[in-house]
SERO-929461 format. One record per residue (C-alpha): residue in one letter; x, y, z. Coordinates in steps of 0.1 Angstrom, whole numbers. Each point is the difference from the previous one (the first is absolute). Example, Ala and Ser with C-alpha at 12.3 -4.5 7.8 and 13.67 -1.06 7.14 Angstrom:
+---+-------+-------+-------+
: r :  east : north :    up :
+---+-------+-------+-------+
: A :   123 :   -45 :    78 :
: S :    14 :    34 :    -7 :
+---+-------+-------+-------+
END
This chain:
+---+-------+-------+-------+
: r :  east : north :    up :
+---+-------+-------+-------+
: X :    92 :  -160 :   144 :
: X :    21 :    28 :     0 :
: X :    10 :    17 :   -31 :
: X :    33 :     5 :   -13 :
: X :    13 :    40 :    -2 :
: X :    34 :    16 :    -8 :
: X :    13 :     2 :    30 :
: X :    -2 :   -35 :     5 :
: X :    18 :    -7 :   -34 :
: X :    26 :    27 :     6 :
: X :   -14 :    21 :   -27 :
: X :    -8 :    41 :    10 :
: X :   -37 :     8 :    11 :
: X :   -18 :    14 :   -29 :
: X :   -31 :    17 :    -7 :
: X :   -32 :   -14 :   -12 :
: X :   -19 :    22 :   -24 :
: X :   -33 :     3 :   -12 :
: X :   -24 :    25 :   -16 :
: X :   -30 :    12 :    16 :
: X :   -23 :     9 :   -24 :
: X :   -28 :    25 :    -7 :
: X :   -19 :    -1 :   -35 :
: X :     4 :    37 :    -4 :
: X :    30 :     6 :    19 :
: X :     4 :     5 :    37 :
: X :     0 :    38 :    -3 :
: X :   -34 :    15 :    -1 :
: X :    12 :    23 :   -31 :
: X :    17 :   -28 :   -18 :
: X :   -26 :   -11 :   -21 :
: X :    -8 :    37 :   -18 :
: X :    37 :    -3 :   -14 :
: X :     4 :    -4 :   -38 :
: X :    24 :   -25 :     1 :
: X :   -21 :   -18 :    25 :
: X :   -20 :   -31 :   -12 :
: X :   -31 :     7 :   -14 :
: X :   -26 :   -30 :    11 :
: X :    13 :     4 :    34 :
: X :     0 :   -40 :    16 :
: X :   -23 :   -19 :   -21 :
: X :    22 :    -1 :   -28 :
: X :    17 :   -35 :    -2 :
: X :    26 :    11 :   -29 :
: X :    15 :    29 :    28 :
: X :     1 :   -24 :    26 :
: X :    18 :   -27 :   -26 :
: X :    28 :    31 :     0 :
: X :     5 :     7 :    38 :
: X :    -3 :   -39 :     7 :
: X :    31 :    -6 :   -28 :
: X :    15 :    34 :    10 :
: X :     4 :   -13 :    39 :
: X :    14 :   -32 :   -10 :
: X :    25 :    14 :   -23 :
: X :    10 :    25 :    36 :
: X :     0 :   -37 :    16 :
: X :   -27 :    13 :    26 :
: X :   -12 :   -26 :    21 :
: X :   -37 :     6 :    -2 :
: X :   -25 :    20 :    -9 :
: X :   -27 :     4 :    27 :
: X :   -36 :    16 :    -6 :
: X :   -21 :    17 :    26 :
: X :   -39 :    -8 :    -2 :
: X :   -33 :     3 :    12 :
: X :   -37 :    -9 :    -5 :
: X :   -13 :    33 :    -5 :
: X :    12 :    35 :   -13 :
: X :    33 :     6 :    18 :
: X :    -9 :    35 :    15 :
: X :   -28 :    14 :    26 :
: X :     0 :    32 :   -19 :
: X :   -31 :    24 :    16 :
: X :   -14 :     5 :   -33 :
: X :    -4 :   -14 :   -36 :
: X :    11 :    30 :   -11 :
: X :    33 :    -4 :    22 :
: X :     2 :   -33 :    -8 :
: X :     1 :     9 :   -40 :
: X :    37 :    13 :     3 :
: X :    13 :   -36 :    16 :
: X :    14 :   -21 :   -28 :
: X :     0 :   -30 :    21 :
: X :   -40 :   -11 :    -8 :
: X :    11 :   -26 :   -23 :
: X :    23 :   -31 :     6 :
: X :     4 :   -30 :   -17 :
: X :    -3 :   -30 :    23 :
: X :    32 :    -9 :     7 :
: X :    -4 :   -34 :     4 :
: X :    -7 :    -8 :   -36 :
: X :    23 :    32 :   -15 :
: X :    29 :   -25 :    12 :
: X :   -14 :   -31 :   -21 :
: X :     5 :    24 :   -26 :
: X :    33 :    10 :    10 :
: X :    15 :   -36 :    11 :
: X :     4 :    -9 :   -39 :
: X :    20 :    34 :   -10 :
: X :    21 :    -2 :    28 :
: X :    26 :   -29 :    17 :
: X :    12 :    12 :    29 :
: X :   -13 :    22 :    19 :
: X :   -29 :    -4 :    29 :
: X :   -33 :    13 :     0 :
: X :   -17 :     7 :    34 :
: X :   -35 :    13 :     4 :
: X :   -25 :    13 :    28 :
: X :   -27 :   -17 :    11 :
: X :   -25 :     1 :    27 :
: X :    -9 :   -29 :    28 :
: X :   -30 :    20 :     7 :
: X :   -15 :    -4 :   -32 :
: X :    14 :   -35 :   -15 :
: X :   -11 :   -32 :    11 :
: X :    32 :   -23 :     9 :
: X :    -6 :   -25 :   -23 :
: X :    -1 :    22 :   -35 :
: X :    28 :    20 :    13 :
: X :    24 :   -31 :    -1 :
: X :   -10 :   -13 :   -29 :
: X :    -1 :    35 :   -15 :
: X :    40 :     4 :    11 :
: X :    11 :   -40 :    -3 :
: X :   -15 :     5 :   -39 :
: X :    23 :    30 :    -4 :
: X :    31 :   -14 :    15 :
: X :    -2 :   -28 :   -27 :
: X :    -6 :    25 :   -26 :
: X :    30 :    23 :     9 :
: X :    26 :   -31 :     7 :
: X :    -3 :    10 :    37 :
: X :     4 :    39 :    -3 :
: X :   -31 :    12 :    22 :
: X :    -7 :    13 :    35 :
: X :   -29 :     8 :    18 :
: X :    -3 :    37 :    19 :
: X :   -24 :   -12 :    26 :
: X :   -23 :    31 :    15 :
: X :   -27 :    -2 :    25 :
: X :   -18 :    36 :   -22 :
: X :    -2 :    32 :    16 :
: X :   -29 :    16 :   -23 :
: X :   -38 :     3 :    11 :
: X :    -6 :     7 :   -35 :
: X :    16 :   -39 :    -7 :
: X :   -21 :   -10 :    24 :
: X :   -35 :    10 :   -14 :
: X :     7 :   -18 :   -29 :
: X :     0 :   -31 :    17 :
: X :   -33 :     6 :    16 :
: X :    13 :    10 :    32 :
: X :    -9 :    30 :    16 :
: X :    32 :    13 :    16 :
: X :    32 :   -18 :     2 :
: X :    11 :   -25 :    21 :
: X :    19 :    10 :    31 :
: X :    36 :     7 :    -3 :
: X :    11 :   -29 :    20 :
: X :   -29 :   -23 :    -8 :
: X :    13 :     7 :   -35 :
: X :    34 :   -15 :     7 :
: X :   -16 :   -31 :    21 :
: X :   -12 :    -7 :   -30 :
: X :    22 :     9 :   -19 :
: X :    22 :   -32 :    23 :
: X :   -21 :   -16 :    -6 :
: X :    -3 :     0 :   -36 :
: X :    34 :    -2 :   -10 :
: X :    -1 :   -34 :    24 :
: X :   -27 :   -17 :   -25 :
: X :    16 :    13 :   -33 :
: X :    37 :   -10 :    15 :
: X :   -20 :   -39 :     9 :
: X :   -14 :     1 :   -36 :
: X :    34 :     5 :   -18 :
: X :    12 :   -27 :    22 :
: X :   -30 :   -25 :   -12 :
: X :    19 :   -19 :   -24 :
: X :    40 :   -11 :     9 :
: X :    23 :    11 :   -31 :
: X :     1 :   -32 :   -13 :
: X :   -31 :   -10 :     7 :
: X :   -12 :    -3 :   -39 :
: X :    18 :   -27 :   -12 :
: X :   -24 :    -3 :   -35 :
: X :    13 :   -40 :    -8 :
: X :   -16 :    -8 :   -31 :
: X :    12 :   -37 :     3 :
: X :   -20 :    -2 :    36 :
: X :   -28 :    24 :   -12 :
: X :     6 :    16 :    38 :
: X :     2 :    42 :    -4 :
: X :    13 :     6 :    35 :
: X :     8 :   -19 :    30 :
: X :   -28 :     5 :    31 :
: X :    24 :    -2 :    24 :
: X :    14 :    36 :   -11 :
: X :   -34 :    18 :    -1 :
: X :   -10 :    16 :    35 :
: X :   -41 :    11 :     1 :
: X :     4 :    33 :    23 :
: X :   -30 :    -1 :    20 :
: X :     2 :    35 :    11 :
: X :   -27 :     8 :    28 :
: X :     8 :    34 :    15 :
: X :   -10 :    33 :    14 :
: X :   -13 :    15 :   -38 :
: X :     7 :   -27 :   -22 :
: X :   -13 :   -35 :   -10 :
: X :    22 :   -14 :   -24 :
: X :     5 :   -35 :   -13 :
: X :    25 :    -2 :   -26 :
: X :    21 :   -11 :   -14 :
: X :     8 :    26 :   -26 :
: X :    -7 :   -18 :   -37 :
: X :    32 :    12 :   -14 :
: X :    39 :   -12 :    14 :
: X :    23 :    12 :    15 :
: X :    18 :    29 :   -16 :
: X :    33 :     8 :   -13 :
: X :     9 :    18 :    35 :
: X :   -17 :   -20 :    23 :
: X :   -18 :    35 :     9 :
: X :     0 :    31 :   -17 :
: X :    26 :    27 :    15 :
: X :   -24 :    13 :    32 :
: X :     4 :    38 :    -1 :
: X :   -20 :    24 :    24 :
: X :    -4 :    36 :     9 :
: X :   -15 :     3 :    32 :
: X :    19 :    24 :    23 :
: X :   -22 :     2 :    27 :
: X :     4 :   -25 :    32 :
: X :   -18 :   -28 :   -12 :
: X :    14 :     9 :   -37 :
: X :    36 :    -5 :    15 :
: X :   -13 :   -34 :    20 :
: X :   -10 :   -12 :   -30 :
: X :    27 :     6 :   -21 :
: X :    25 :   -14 :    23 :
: X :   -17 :   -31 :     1 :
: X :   -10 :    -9 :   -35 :
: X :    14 :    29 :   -22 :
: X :    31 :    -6 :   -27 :
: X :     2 :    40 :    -6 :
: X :   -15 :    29 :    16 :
: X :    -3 :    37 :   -10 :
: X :     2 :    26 :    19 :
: X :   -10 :    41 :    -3 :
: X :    31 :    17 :    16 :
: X :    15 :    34 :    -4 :
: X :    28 :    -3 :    20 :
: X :    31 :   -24 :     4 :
: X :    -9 :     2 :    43 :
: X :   -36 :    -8 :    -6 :
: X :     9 :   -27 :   -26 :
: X :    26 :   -13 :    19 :
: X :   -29 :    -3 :    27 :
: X :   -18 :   -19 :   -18 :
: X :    23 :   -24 :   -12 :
: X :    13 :    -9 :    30 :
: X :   -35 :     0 :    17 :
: X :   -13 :   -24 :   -25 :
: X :    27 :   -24 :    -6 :
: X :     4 :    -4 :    41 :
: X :   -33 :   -15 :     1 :
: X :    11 :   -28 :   -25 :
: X :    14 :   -23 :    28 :
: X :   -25 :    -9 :    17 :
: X :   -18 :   -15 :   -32 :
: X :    32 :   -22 :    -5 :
: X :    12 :    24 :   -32 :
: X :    30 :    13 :    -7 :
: X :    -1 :    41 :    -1 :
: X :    15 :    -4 :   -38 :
: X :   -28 :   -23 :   -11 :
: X :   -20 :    35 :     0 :
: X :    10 :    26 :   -27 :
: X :    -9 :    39 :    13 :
: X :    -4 :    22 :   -31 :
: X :    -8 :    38 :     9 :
: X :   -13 :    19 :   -29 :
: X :    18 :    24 :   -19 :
: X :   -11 :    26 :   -26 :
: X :    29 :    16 :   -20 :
: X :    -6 :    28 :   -26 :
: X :    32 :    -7 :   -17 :
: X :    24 :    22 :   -26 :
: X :    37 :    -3 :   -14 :
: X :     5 :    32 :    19 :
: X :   -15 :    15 :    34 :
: X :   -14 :    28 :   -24 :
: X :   -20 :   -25 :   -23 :
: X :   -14 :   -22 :    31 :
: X :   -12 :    35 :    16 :
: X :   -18 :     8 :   -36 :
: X :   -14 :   -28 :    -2 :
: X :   -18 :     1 :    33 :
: X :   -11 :    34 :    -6 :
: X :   -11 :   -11 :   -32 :
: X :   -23 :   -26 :    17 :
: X :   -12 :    24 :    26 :
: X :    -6 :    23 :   -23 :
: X :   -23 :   -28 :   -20 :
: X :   -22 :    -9 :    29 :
: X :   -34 :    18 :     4 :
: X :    -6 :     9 :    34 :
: X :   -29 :   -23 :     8 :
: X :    21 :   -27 :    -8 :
: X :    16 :     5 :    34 :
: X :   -33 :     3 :    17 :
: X :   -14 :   -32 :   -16 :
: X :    33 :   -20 :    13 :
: X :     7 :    18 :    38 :
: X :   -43 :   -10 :     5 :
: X :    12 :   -33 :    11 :
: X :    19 :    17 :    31 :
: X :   -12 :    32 :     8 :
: X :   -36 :     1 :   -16 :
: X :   -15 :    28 :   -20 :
: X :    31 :    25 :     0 :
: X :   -23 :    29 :   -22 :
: X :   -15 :    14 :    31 :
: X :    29 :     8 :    14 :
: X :    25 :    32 :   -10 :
: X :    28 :   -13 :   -20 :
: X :    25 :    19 :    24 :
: X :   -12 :   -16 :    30 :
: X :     6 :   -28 :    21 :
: X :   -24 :   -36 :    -9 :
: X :   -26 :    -5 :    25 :
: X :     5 :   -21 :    30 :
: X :    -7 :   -31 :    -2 :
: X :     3 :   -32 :    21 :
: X :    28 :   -28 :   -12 :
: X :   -27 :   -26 :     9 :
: X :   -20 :   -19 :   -27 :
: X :   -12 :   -30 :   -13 :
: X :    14 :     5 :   -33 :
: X :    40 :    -1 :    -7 :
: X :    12 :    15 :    36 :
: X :    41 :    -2 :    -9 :
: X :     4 :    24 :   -32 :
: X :   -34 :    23 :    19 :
: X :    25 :     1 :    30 :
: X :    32 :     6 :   -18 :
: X :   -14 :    33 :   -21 :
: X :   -17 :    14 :    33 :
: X :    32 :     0 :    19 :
: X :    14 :    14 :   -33 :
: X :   -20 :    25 :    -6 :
: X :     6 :    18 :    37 :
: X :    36 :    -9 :     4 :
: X :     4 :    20 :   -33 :
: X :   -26 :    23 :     6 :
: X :   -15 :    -5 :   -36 :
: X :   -25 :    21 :   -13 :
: X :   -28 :   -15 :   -19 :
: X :    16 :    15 :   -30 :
: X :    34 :   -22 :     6 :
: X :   -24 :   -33 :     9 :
: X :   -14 :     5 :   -37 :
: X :    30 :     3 :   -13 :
: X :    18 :   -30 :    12 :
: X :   -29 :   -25 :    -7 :
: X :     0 :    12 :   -32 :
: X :    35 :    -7 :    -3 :
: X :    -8 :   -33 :    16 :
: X :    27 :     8 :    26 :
: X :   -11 :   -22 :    28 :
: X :    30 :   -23 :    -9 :
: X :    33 :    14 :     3 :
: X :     3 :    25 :   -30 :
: X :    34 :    10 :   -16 :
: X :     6 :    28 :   -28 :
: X :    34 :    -6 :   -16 :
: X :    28 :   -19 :   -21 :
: X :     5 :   -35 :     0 :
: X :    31 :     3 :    22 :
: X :   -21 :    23 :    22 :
: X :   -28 :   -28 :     4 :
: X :    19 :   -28 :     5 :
: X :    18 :    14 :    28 :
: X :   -30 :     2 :    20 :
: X :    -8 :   -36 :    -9 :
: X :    31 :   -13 :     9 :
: X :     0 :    21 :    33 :
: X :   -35 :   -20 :     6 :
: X :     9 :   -28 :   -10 :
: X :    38 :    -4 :    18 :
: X :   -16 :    14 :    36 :
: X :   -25 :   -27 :    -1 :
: X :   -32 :    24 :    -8 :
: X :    -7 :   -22 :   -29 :
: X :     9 :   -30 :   -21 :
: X :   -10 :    14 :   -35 :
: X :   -26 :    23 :   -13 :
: X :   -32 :     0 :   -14 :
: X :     5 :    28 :   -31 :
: X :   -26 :    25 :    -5 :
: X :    -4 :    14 :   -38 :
: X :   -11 :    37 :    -1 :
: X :   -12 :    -3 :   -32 :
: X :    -3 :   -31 :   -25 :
: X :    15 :   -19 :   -23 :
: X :    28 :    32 :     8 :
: X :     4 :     0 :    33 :
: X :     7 :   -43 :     1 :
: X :    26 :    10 :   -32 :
: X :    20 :    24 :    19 :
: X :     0 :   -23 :    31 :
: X :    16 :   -28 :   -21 :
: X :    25 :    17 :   -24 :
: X :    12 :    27 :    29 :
: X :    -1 :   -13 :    36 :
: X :     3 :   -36 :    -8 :
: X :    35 :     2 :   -18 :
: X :     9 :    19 :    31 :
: X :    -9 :   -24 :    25 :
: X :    18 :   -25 :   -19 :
: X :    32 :    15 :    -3 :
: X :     1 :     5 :    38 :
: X :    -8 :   -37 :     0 :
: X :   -33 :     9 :    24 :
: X :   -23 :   -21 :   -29 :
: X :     4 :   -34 :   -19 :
: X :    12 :     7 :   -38 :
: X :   -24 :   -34 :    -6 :
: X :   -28 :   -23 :    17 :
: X :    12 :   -25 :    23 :
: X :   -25 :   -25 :   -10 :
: X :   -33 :   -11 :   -20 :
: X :   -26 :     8 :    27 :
: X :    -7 :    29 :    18 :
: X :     5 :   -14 :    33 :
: X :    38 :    -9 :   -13 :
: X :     7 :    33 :    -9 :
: X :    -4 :    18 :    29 :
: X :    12 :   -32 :    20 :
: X :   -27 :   -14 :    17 :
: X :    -3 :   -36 :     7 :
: X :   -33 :   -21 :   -17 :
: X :   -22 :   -13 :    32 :
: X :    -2 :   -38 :    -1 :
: X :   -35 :    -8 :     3 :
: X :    -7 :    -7 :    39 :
: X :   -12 :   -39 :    -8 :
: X :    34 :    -6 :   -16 :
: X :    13 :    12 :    28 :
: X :   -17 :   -18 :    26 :
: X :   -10 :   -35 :   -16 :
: X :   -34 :   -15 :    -6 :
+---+-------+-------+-------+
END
């Protein structure tokens, strides 16, 4: 079923929006601000204010990047110490809390098909789809951390594209179980004493590669059919993937050429899984340090830099480049080889980075402690949005996933500068298009594949 956009109604293309968010900002110096909140993620009254804030900006969703383990393969605990993203709420259950404060806006959170089971997954995600009216998605990752790994009993991770076989895989048994039960399938007649009609219930019978799964799922189907699918994968089987059973993917670009790229690279393999290239949503990440004037967004970055301690930087480039204190701060990183088991897109992309621009370890520190691996842009509202409109008009994205410096500030200034802005040039909806977030960012709701195709 193909969904409905603008330029089918005759309305203009606009963006989608959404916040990606880090519980103590996505600037490594964020958190050491005053103004900065003080319990960092695991407070739910802060995340009641950025939730509410969001929705009154009419952002479509708020997404939330997570893992099993600590998010960081700092070289030392001491290292380690000065990363202030140790402690995350599971996001999961923070939206439970948040679908009652909110009405609108979507909620989309990461989690793993490497260390889920199918079956508790979709009932995990139909049960919050019927608690949020039909306003969650699922980021589906395949994990790139050995770290995750080992505390699943596992003694290295998976291989990369064993990991997204079965990661296919997966998303085929949790897809079958959502579809158990036809959506009118519980007809609950009191007069006849019958709760549902048999005929709608479909018993899965999943026998695979790495599952065994019999269903069906003991809860109907939800609101949207199936959550909003969202995934991050940018490698080639991250890509494959996402053009065949992704709603929205993000993307880590720099650069309108290599976002552009991307775009186009990802969208042409739609096709050839019978989609439509706009049934997929690319959203690049951005990171905007923001100010009325050019002077105040340049003070305000400093003013972040000059917050972050300097092992903060180590603690978040270990990932990529490995213990960075043996090496002299005004020299070049080691060598190292783009391949690996772990995440090989954003290892690849900061590699070629780091020679093109011939950045010494000093400069690598620095921009992971900004968190500058998405595109990263110091300046006034007017200034910001005409980089996302370049983006978004030259086909290198269809919206943006918003980075926050610094919270609840950096989520405030977002809202009340850049999204008036965006508004008055007509690039963003003044109001939600809809109950569920599949309706307002215009994607159809999948008809259960029995419906479809009889008994």
């Amino acid at each position: 079923m193909r969904h409905t956009n603008q330029e089918d109604t005759g309305l203009k293309r606009q963006m989608k929006l959404g916040f990606s968010v880090t519980p103590n900002g996505s600037h490594r110096g964020g958190w050491r601000l005053p103004e900065s909140w003080e319990a960092g993620g695991i407070d739910l009254d802060q995340w009641v204010r950025i939730a509410q804030a969001a929705e009154r900006g009419k952002m479509h969703f708020i997404f939330w990047a997570d893992s099993a383990t600590l998010r960081s393969t700092a070289p030392t605990p001491d290292i380690l110490s000065y990363n202030a993203r140790v402690d995350a709420l599971d996001p999961t259950l923070l939206i439970a809390g948040l679908a009652h404060c909110t009405s609108k806006i979507g909620f989309i959170a990461t989690t793993s098909t490497s260390f889920n089971e199918p079956y508790n997954l979709a009932r995990r995600f139909g049960t919050l789809d019927f608690l949020t009216k039909g306003r969650v998605g699922w980021n589906v990752v395949s994990s790139q951390s050995e770290h995750e790994a080992a505390n699943f009993g596992l003694d290295k991770l998976y291989d990369h594209d064993a990991r997204y076989k079965r990661a296919e895989e997966f998303f085929e048994v949790v897809t079958g179980l959502w579809d158990s039960w036809e959506d009118d399938a519980f007809v609950r007649d009191r007069e006849s004493g019958r709760y549902f009609d048999p005929d709608k219930m479909h018993v899965l019978n999943h026998k695979g590669d790495f599952y065994k799964v019999k269903g069906p799922l003991n809860i109907g189907r939800s609101p949207q059919g199936y959550p909003v699918i969202a995934q991050a994968g940018a490698s080639n089987p991250g890509r494959e993937l996402a053009a065949r059973t992704a709603n929205m993917i993000y993307a880590a670009q720099q650069e309108l050429e290599g976002a552009q790229a991307f775009y186009a690279d990802v969208k042409g393999r739609m096709p050839k899984y019978g989609r439509e290239p706009d049934e997929l949503l690319v959203m690049p990440g951005l990171n905007p340090i923001i100010g009325r004037t050019e002077q105040e967004a340049r003070d305000k970055a400093d003013r972040l830099m000059e917050h972050t301690h300097p092992s903060a930087g180590l603690s978040a480039a270990a990932d990529i480049f490995g213990d960075l204190s043996k090496y002299p701060l005004d020299g070049p990183p080691p060598e190292l080889s783009i391949e690996t088991n772990l995440g090989q897109s954003n290892r690849k992309a900061w590699i070629e980075r780091a020679k093109r621009d011939n950045m010494t370890v000093r400069q690598i520190l620095q921009a992971f402690s900004a968190n500058f691996v998405h595109k990263a842009i110091v300046g006034t509202p007017e200034t910001i949005v005409d980089v996302m409109q370049e983006w978004f008009e030259k086909k290198g994205a269809d919206g943006f996933a918003v980075q926050a410096g610094y919270m609840p500030g950096g989520i405030f200034d977002f809202v009340d500068l850049v999204v008036p802005e965006l508004q008055r040039r007509g690039l963003f909806h003044t109001d939600y298009e809809g109950s569920t977030l599949r309706e307002i960012l215009g994607l159809a709701r999948p008809a259960n594949r029995h419906a479809k195709t009889g008994h």
